[in-house]
C-alpha positions, -999 to 999 in steps of 0.1 A, spaced: -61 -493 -161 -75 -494 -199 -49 -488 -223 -58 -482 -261 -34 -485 -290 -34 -462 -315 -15 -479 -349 1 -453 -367 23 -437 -396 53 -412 -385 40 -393 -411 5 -394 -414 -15 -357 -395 -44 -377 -394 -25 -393 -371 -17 -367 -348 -49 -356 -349 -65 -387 -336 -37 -385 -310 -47 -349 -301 -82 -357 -298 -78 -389 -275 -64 -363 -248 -96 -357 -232 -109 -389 -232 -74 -404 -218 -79 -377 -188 -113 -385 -186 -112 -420 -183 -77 -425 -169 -68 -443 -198 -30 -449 -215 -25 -443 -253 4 -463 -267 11 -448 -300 26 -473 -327 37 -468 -355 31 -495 -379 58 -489 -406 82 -503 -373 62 -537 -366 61 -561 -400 29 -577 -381 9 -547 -378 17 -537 -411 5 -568 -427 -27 -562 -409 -34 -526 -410 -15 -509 -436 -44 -496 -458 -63 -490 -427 -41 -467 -412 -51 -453 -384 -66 -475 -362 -78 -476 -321 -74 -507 -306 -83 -519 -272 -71 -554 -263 -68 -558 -304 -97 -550 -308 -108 -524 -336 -128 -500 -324 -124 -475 -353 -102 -464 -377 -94 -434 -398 -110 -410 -378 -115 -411 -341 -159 -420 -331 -160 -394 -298 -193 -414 -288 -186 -449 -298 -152 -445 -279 -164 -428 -251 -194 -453 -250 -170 -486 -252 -146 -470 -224 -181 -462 -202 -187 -498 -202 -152 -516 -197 -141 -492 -162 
């Protein structure tokens, strides 16, 4: 099973938003969203703090600061 990290602030709605809008992609892909938030891991931080939020698969980016319905759903389409 996929999982996808989404790196986050506590604080941030876009944030939540991204969250809320992964829902139907998680059920329709069978996927697992970790959420992280990146004020809590001094690695992360260093890495994405200005780029806030960001979707990773496997550390890899695949976008950040809003969630890319298509290019998401496309990327999952291919690694099932």
């Amino acid at each position: 099973m996929a999982r996808l990290t989404l790196v986050s602030r506590s604080y941030c709605h876009l944030c939540d938003e991204m969250a809320l809008a992964l829902r139907p992609l998680s059920a329709e892909f069978g996927i697992d969203v970790d959420i992280v938030d990146v004020d809590a891991d001094s690695e992360l931080k260093a890495r994405y703090d200005e780029q806030v939020l960001v979707l990773l698969h496997e550390g890899s980016e695949l976008c950040h600061y809003f969630l890319e319905v298509a290019k998401v759903r496309d990327y999952l389409s291919k690694i099932r």
